[in-house]
N, C-alpha and C positions, 0 to 999 in steps of 0.2 A: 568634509567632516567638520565638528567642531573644533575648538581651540589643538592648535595640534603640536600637542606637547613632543612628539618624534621630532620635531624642529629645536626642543631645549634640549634632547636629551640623542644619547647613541642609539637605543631602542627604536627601530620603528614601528609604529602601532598603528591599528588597522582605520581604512581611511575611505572615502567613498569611490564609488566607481565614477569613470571620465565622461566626460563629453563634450566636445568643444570642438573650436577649429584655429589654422595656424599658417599664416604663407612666410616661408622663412627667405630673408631679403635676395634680390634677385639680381640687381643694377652691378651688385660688385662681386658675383661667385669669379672664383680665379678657373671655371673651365672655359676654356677657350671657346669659339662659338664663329671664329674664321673658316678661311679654307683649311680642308683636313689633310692637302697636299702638302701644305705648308709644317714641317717638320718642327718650325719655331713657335707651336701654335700657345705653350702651353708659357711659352716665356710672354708671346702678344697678352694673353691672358694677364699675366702678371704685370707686366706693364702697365695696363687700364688698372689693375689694383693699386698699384704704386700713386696713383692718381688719386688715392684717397687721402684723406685729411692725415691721419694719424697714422699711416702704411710704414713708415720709417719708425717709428718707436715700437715695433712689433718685435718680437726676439728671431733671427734666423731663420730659427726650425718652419715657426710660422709662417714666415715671409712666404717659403717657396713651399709647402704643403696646400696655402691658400684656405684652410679652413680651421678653426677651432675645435674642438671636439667637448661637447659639453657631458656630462654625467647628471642626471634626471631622474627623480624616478614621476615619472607621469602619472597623475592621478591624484590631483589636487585644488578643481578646478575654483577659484581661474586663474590660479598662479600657473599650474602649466595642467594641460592635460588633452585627450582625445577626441574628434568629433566623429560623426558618423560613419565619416568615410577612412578615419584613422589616420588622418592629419592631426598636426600638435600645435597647441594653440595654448596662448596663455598668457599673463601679464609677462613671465620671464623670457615666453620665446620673440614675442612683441617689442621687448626693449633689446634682445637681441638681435632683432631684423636692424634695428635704429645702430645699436654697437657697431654691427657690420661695416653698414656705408660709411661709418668713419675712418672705420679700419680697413677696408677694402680685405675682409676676409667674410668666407660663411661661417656661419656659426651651426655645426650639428648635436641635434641632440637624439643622444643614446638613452634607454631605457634604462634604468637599474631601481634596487629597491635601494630606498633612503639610507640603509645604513649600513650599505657597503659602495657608497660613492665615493667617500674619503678613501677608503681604502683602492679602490680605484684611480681615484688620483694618485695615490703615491704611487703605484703601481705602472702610472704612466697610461692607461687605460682611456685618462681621460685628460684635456688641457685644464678642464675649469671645472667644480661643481655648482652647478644652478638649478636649485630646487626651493626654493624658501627656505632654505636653510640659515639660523638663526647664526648670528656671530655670537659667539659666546670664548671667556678666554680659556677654557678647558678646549674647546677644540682650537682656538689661536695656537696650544702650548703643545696641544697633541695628548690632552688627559683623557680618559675615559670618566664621565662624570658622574657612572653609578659608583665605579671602584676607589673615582681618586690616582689611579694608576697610569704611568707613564705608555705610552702604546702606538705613539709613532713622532716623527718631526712637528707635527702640527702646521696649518695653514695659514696664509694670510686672509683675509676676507675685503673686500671692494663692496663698501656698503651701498644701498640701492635701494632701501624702503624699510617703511616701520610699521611694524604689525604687534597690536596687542588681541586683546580678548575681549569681545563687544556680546551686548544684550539686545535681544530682537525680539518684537512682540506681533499678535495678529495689528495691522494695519489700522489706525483709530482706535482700540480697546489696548492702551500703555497698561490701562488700569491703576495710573500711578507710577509705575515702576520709572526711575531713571537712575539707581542706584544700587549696588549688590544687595544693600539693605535692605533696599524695597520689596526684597522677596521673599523677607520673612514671611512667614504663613501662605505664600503662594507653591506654587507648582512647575518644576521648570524642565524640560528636557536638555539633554547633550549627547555626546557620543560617550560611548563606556571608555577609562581610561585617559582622559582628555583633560588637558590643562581646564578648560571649562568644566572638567566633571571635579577636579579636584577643587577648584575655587568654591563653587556649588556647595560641597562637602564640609569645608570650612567654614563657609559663611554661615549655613545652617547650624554649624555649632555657635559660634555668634551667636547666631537668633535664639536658640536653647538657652545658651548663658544670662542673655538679656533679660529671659522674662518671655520672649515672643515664641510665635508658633515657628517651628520647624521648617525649612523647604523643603518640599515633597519631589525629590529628584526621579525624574524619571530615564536614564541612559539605552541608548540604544548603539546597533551594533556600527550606524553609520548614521550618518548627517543628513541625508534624505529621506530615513525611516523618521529621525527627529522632526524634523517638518514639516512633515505630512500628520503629528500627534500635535502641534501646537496648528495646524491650518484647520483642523479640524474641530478645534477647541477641546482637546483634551488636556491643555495647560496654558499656564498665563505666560511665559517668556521659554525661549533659548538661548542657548549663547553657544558661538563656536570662533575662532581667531576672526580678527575683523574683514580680511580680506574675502572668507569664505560666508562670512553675514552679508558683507553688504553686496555680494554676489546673490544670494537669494534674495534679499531685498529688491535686487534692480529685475533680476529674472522671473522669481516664481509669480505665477499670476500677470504676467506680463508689468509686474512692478502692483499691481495692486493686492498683496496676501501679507507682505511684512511692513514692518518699519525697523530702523533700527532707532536704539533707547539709550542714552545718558554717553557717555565718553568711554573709548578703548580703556583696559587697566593691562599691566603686566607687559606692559611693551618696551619691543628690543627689536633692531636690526635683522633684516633679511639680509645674506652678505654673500657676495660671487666666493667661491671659495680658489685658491691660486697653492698651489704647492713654495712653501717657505721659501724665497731668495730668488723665482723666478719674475722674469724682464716682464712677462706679460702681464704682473700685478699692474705697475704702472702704468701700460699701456691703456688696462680696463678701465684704469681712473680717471685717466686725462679721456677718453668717447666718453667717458658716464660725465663726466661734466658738462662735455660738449655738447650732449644732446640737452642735457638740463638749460644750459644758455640759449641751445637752436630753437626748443620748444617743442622736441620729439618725445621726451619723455612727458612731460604735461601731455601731451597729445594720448600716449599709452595709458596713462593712468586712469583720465579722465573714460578713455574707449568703457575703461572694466569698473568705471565708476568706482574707484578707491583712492581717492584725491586726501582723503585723509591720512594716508600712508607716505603719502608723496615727501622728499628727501631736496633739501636745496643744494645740495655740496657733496659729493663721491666723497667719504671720509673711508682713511685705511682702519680696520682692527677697533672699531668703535664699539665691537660689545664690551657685556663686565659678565 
C-alpha cells in the first residue's frame, strides 16, 4: 500500500494483499537434530546455541525456549509479507534470519493484525513486535494517539530503519515533478486513508492557496490498484511509504514501469517493539549492531533495494 499511516497511528487501515518469500535462519534453530535416543537431545541443541555470539545476553526464558516469538501482521510487502507457497518473506523476517545467528535463537513469526500486536505483547502472546512498526513516544508511554489516553505500560522500541513517504512516477516521464509542489495542477494516485492520501490533500490546498491548479487526487482501495492507474497513464505521480515505492520501482515491469522522484518527507523510525524493562531489549540491540558492523544488514537491505532507509547504529526509543 501507500504511505502507511496504521504505522503512526493505533488504527490499522486497509493494506494490500501479500506475496513474497522468506527462509527463516536455520544454522542456529535450538531443535536438536542428533540421535533421538539420546534423551539429552534438546540440551545438545542448546549447547550449539550457546555457540552463538550474543547467546549469553538473551534473558532465561529465551535461552531454554530456543526461539523468539514475533507478532506480525503479514501483508506489507516487502517489509514482511506471503509468497506463493505461504512462506513469509520480507525485509523484517530477513534481518531476522541475520538477528538469529547471533543470538543462537529462531525467530517465529505469528500472524496478527497490526493493531492488536501491542496488545499481544503485553499479553505475553508475543516476545517482540516486528511489523514496520513506527517508534513513536505515544506508543514508547503506552498513549493511545487518537484519544491522548493512557492504555497500557508502553514499550521499548530497537530501532532498525527509517521510512518516510516517497513520490513515484511512470519511468522517464518525472514530467518535472521532484517535489510535493510540483504537483500542483497534476494528477496523483494513493491508497484511500493513507499518510500519502493525507499529504496529497494538504498540499493541494497549498496549491489552491497559492494561485495554482489543484492536485487531482485519485485514492484507491489499495496500492496495487494505485499502479496499475498511474502504469497506465491515468495520472502523473504516486506516492506510498518509501519502502513500499521503491519496491515497485525495483519490481513492477521487471524494474522498468516506475522511478522513484525527489527525497522521502515525514520520516521516522521502524522499531522492534520489546515490553517495558525486558533483558531482551538489549540483547536486540547489541545482534542489530552486530550485524550492522558484520555487513548482514547492508546485505538485507540492499536484497529489497531500500538502502535509503538503511540505519548506522541500533538506537533505543529514538521516535518523537
Amino acid at each position: 500500500m501507500t504511505a502507511r499511516s496504521t504505522r503512526r497511528t493505533a488504527v490499522a487501515k486497509s493494506r494490500i494483499a501479500a506475496v513474497g518469500a522468506i527462509a527463516v535462519a536455520g544454522t542456529m534453530l535450538l531443535t536438536a537434530c542428533g540421535d533421538q535416543t539420546d534423551s539429552g537431545s534438546k540440551k545438545t541443541g542448546t549447547a550449539e546455541a550457546s555457540k552463538a555470539p550474543l547467546f549469553d545476553q538473551l534473558p532465561q526464558a529465551i535461552q531454554d525456549k530456543g526461539v523468539i516469538k514475533v507478532g506480525s501482521d503479514i501483508a506489507y510487502p516487502p517489509v514482511e509479507f506471503k509468497d506463493k507457497s505461504g512462506k513469509t518473506v520480507g525485509i523484517d523476517p530477513d534481518l531476522a534470519d541475520a538477528l538469529g545467528k547471533q543470538l543462537g535463537v529462531k525467530f517465529e513469526f505469528e500472524n496478527g493484525t497490526f493493531d492488536t500486536l501491542l496488545t499481544g505483547l503485553r499479553s505475553k502472546r508475543y516476545d517482540i513486535a516486528m511489523s514496520a512498526m513506527t517508534d513513536t513516544k505515544d506508543r514508547q508511554n503506552g498513549v493511545d494517539g487518537d484519544t491522548g489516553k493512557k492504555v497500557g505500560e508502553g514499550v521499548d522500541f530497537v530501532d532498525y530503519f527509517t521510512a518516510g513517504v516517497s513520490i513515484y512516477t511512470k519511468k522517464g516521464a518525472d514530467k518535472g515533478i521532484t517535489t510535493w509542489s510540483d504537483l500542483c495542477g497534476k494528477k496523483m494516485v494513493v491508497q484511500r486513508g493513507t499518510v500519502s492520501h493525507d499529504l496529497a490533500k494538504a498540499e493541494s490546498t497549498k496549491c489552491t492557496e497559492a494561485g495554482k491548479g489543484k492536485i487531482a487526487i485519485e485514492a484507491f482501495d489499495n496500492d496495487l490498484e494505485a499502479q496499475t492507474r498511474l502504469r497506465g497513464g491515468g495520472a502523473d505521480a504516486g506516492s506510498s511509504d518509501f519502502p513500499v515505492a521503491a519496491y515497485a520501482v525495483k519490481t513492477s515491469g521487471g524494474g522498468n514501469d516506475f522511478q522513484l522522484v525527489g527525497e522521502q518527507v515525514e520520516a521516522a523510525p521502524y522499531g522492534i517493539a520489546v515490553a517495558k524493562g525486558n533483558e531482551l531489549t538489549k540483547a536486540l540491540q547489541a545482534a542489530l549492531d552486530a550485524i550492522i558492523k558484520n555487513g548482514e544488514y547492508d546485505k538485507v537491505i540492499a536484497k529489497w533495494g531500500v538502502q535509503a532507509g538503511a540505519v548506522e547504529e541500533a538506537k533505543l526509543n529514538g521516535g518523537s
